[in-house]
Legacy VTK file of the C-alpha trace (Angstrom):
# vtk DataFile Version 3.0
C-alpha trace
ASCII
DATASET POLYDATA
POINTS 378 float
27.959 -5.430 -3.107
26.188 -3.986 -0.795
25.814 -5.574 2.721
22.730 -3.994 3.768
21.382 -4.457 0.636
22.226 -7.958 0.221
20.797 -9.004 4.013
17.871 -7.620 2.623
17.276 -9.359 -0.346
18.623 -12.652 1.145
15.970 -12.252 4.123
13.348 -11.703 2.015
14.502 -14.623 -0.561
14.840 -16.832 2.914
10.966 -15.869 4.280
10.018 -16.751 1.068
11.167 -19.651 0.875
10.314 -20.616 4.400
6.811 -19.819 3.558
6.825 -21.664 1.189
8.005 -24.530 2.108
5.373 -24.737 5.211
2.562 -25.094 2.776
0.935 -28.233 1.763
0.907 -27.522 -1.855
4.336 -25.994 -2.266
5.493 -23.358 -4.687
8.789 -22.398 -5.928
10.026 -18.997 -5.409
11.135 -18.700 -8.863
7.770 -18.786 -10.558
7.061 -15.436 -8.333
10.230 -13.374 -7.890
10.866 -11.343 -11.025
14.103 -11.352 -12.431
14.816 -8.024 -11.636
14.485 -8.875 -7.514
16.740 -12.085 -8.484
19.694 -9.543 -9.573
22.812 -9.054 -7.498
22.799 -5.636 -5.700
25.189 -2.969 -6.114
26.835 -0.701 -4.226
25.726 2.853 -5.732
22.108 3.974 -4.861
20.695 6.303 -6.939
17.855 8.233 -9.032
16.701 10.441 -11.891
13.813 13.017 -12.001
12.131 14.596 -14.588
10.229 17.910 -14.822
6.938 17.488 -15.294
4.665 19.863 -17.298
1.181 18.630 -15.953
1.729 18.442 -13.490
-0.373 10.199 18.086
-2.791 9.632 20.595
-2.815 6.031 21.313
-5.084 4.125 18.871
-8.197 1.928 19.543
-10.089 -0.310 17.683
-13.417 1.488 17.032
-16.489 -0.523 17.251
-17.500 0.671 13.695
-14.711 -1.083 12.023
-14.870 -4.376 13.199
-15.693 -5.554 10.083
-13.622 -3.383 7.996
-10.313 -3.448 6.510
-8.637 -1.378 3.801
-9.043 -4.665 1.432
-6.834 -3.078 -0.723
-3.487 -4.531 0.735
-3.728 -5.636 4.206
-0.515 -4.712 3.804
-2.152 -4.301 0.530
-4.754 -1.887 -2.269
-4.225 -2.741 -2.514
-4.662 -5.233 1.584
-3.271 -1.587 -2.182
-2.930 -0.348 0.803
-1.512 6.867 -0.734
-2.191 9.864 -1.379
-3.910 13.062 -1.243
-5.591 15.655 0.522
-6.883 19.086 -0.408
-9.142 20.723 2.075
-11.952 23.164 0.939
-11.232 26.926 1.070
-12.872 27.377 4.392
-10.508 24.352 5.965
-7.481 25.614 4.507
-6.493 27.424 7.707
-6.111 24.068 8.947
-3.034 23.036 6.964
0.130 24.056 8.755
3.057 25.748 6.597
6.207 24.175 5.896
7.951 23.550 8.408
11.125 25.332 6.796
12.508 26.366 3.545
14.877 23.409 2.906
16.022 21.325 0.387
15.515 18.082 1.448
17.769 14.998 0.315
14.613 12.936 -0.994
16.924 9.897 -2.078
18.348 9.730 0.913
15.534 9.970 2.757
14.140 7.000 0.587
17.488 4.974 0.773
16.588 5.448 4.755
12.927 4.184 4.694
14.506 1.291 2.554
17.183 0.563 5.467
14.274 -0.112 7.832
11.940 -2.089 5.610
13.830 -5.655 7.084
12.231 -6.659 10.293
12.394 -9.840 11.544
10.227 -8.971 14.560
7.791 -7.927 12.261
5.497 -9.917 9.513
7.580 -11.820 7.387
10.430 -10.414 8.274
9.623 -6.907 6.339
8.051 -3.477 6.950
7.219 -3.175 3.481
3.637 -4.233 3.266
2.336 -2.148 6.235
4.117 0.931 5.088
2.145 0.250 1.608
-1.271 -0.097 3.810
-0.349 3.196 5.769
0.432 4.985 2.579
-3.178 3.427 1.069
-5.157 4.580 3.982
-4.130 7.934 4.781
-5.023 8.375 0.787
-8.275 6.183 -0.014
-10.403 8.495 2.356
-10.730 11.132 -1.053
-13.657 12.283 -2.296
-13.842 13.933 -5.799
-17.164 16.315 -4.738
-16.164 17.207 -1.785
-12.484 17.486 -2.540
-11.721 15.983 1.403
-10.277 13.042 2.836
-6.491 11.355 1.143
-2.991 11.956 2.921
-2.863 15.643 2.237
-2.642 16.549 6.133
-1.689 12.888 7.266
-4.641 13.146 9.978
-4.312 9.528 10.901
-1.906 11.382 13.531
-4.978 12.738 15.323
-8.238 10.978 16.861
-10.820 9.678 15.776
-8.898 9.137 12.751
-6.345 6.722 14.227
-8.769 4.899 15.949
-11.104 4.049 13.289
-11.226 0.185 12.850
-9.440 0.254 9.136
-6.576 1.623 10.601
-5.803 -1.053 13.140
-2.538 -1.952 13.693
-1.087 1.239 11.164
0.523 2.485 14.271
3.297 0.271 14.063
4.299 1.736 10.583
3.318 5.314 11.663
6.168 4.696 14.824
8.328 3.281 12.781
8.630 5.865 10.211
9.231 8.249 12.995
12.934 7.718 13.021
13.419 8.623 9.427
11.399 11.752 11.053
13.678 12.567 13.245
16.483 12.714 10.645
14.761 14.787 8.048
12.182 17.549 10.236
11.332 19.360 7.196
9.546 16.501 5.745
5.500 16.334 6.350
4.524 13.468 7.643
2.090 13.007 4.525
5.210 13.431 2.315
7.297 11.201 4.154
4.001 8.139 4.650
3.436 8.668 1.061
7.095 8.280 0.344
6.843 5.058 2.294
4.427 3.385 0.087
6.611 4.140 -3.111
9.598 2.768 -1.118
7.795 -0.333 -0.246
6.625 -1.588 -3.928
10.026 -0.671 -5.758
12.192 -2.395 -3.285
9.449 -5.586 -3.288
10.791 -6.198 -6.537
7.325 -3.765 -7.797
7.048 -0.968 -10.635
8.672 2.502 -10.419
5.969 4.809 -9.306
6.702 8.541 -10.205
6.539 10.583 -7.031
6.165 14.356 -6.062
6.608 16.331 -3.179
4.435 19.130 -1.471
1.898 17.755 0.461
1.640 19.761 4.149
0.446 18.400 7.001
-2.793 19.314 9.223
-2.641 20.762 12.863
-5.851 19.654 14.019
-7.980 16.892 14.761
-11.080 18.485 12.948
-9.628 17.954 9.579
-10.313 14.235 10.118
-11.897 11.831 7.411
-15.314 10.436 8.384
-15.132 6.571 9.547
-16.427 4.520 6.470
-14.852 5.812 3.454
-12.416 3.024 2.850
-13.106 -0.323 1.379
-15.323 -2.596 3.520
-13.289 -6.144 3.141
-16.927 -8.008 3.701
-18.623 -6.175 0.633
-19.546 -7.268 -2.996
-18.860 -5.488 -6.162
-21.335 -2.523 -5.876
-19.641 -1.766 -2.293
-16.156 -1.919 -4.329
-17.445 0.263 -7.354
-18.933 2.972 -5.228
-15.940 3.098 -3.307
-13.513 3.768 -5.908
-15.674 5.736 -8.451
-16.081 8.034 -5.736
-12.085 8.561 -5.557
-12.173 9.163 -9.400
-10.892 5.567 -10.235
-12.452 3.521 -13.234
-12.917 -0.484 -13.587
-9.337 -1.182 -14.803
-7.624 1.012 -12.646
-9.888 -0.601 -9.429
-8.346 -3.983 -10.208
-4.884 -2.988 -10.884
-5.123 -1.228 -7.057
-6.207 -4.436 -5.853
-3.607 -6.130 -6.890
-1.609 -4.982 -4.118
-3.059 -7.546 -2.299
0.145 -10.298 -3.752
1.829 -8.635 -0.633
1.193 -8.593 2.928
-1.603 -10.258 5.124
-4.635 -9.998 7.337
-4.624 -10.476 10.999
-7.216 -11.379 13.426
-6.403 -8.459 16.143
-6.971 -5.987 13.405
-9.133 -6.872 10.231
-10.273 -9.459 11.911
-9.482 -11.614 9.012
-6.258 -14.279 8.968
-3.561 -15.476 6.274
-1.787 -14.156 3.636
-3.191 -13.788 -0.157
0.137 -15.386 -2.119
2.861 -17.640 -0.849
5.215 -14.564 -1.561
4.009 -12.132 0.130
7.035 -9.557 0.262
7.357 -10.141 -3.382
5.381 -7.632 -5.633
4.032 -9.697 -8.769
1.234 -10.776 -10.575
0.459 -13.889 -8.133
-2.862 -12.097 -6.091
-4.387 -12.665 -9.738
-2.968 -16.067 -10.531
-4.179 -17.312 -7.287
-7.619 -15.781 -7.353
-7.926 -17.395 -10.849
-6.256 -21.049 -10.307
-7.449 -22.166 -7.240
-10.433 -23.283 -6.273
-11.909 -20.818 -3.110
-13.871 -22.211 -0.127
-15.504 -20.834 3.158
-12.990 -20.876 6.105
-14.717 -22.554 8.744
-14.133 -20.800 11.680
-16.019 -18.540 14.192
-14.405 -14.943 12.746
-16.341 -13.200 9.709
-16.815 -14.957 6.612
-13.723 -15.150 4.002
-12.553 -17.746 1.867
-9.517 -20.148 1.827
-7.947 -22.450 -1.247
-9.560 -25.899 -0.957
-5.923 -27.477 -1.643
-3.889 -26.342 1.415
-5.735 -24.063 3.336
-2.778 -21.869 3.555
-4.201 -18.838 1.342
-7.116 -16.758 1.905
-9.320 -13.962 0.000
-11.424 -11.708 1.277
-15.345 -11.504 0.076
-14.127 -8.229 -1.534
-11.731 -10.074 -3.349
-13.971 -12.599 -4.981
-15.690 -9.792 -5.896
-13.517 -9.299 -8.792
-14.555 -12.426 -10.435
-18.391 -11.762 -9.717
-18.027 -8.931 -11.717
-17.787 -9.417 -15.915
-16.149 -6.173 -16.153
-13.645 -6.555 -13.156
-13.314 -9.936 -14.439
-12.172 -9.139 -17.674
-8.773 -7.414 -16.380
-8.194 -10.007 -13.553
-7.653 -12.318 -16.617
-5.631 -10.176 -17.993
-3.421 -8.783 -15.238
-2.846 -12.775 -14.623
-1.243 -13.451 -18.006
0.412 -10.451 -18.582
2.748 -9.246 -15.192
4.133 -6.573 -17.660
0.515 -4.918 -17.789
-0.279 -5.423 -14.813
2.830 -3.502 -13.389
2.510 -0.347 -15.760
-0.991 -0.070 -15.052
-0.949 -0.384 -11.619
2.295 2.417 -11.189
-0.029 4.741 -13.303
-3.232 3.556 -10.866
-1.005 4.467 -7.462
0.783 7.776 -8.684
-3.147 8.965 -8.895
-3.840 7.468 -5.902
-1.295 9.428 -3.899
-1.741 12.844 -6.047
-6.115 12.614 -5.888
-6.495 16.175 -4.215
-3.160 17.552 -3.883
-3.042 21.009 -5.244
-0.098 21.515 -7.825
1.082 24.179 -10.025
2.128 21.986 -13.009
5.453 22.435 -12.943
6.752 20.333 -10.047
9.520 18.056 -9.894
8.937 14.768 -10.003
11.328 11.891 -8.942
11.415 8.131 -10.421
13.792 6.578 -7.755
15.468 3.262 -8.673
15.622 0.608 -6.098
18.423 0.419 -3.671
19.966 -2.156 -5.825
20.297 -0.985 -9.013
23.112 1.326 -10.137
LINES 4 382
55 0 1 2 3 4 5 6 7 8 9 10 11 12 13 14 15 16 17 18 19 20 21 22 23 24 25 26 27 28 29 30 31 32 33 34 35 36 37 38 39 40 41 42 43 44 45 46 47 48 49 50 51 52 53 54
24 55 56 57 58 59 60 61 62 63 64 65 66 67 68 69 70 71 72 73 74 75 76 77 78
2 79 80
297 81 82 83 84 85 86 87 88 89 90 91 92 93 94 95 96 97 98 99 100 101 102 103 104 105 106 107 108 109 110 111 112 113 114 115 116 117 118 119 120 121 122 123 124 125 126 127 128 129 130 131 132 133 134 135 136 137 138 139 140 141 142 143 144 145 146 147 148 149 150 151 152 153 154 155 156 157 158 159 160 161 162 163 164 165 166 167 168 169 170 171 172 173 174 175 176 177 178 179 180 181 182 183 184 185 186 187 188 189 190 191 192 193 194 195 196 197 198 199 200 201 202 203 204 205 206 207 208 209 210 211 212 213 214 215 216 217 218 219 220 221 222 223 224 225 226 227 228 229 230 231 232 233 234 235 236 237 238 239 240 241 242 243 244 245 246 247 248 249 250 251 252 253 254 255 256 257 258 259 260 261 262 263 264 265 266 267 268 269 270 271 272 273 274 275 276 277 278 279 280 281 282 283 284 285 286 287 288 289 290 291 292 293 294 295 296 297 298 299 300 301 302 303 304 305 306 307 308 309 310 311 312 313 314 315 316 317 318 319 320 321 322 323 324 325 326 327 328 329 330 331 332 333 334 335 336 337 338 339 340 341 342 343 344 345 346 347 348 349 350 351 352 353 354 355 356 357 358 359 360 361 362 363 364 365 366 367 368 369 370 371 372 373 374 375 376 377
């Protein structure tokens, strides 16, 4: 067995259950860790891929964004929270070439992203949910008309960008990716952040999420996204529908995203919002809809911006984007679903996040792409 690998999955195993254990209502960690996250590690780390045919300045909290955060996955939307970015023929002078003709190692570099998902400085002891949110971010600023915005230039390196108030606290994962940087120079930046979100849900115990290379990064600041394309964590369902639909993403595929939100937490210095959405929240499983179904949602009283917490411990919170999901008959309809069937849920939602991260990339069709296995499995 692996040592690494077994620290890792112990620690997370150990938060869990620590979490748990604080709350007043406890749960047990076996109702919430899939089997497959239960299984003993092994020593061999590796992958498959298939061809396919069809295929920093320091960062500020913007006034604007006070009220916003990428719902989707604080760590999650997701809040999960990938993607893509395709500028317009007269911005395409603004995408820098490769940096070299290489063949890069892309296991490796994903067995090395893995290696620094345990934190214990960091939020429940893992890295994993606010690599997911950086990976979310730098993608959910598409826009189908205009064919700008997503991770296809990684501009959340450049100002205003990094400072809009979404992107709060993504610096942390942005710094902490650097290392695996530093290793592997050939890699963009929007290949490697993009990377990082498929990293973070397979080794959460999540889905395997079919990944391609290729994206290039930007080399100015004017290829920014506009402040207010991502999700506005204080909004109902129109806010949510118009957000998505104008990615390209339909009702099912909206709440499968969302789902993303079983991992990670808010925080006060950057949403502005506080608590985590499941009890396991470095686990990736169905619970986000379980939760939102089962338990019975009240208004936090408190003097920060409006969100809900579950009447029976306090302990949980969703967001007023959240409940929006079960305002909504037709985003209702798979919430119900996605919480009896964790099978569904997780093949819809790898489907949902591969177009998430490829919205706006251009391809050829005949790419590579990878299916890694987690570090793990044989």
């Amino acid at each position: 067995m692996s040592s690494i690998r077994f620290a890792r999955a112990f620690s997370s195993r150990a938060n869990a259950v620590k979490f748990i254990a604080n709350a007043t209502r406890p749960k047990t960690v076996s109702s919430t860790i899939p089997f497959r996250t239960l299984a003993i590690p092994s020593l061999n780390r590796s992958y498959s891929t298939q061809q396919t045919q069809q295929k920093e300045q320091p960062e500020q909290k913007s006034s604007s964004g006070s009220g916003r955060v990428l719902f989707l996955l604080g760590a999650g939307l997701i809040g999960a929270g990938a993607g893509y970015y395709f500028y317009s023929a007269a911005n395409s002078s603004e995408v820098s070439p490769t940096i070299a003709k290489e063949t890069l190692d892309y296991q490796k570099i994903y067995n090395q992203i893995a290696d620094i998902l345990e934190d214990n400085d960091w939020d429940d002891g893992s890295n994993g949910p606010i690599f997911l949110r950086l990976a979310w971010h730098a993608a959910g600023t598409y826009d189908k008309e205009s064919k700008t915005g997503g991770s296809n230039g990684a501009t959340m390196r450049f100002a205003p960008e990094s400072d809009h108030g979404a992107n709060a606290g993504l610096k942390h994962a942005r710094d902490k990716l650097e290392s695996v940087k530093q290793k592997n120079p050939a890699i963009s930046y929007s290949d490697l952040w993009s990377l990082a979100g498929v990293v973070a849900i397979q080794e959460m115990g999540g889905p395997t999420i079919p990944w391609i290379p290729g994206r290039k990064d930007a080399d100015v600041a004017t290829a920014c996204s506009p402040d207010g394309r991502l999700p506005d964590a204080s909004q109902g369902p129109s806010h949510v529908r118009d957000i998505f639909y104008r990615m390209g993403f339909d009702d099912r595929e909206i709440v499968a995203l969302v789902g993303a939100h079983a991992l990670g937490r808010c925080h006060t210095d950057r949403s502005g919002y506080h608590g985590p959405w499941t009890f396991s929240p470095t686990t990736f499983t169905n619970s986000f809809f379980k939760e939102l179904l089962d338990r019975k949602w009240v208004d936090k009283k408190w003097k920060g911006p409006k969100q809900f917490v579950d009447k029976e411990s306090g302990d949980l919170m969703m967001l007023p984007a959240d409940m929006a999901l079960l305002q909504d008959k037709n985003f209702k309809v798979w919430v119900e679903k996605y919480a009896k069937d964790e099978e569904l849920f997780c093949k819809d939602f790898a489907a949902a996040f591969h177009k998430l991260e490829e919205l706006g990339v251009p391809r050829s069709g005949n790419e590579k792409v990878y299916h890694f296995k987690p570090t793990g499995e044989n």
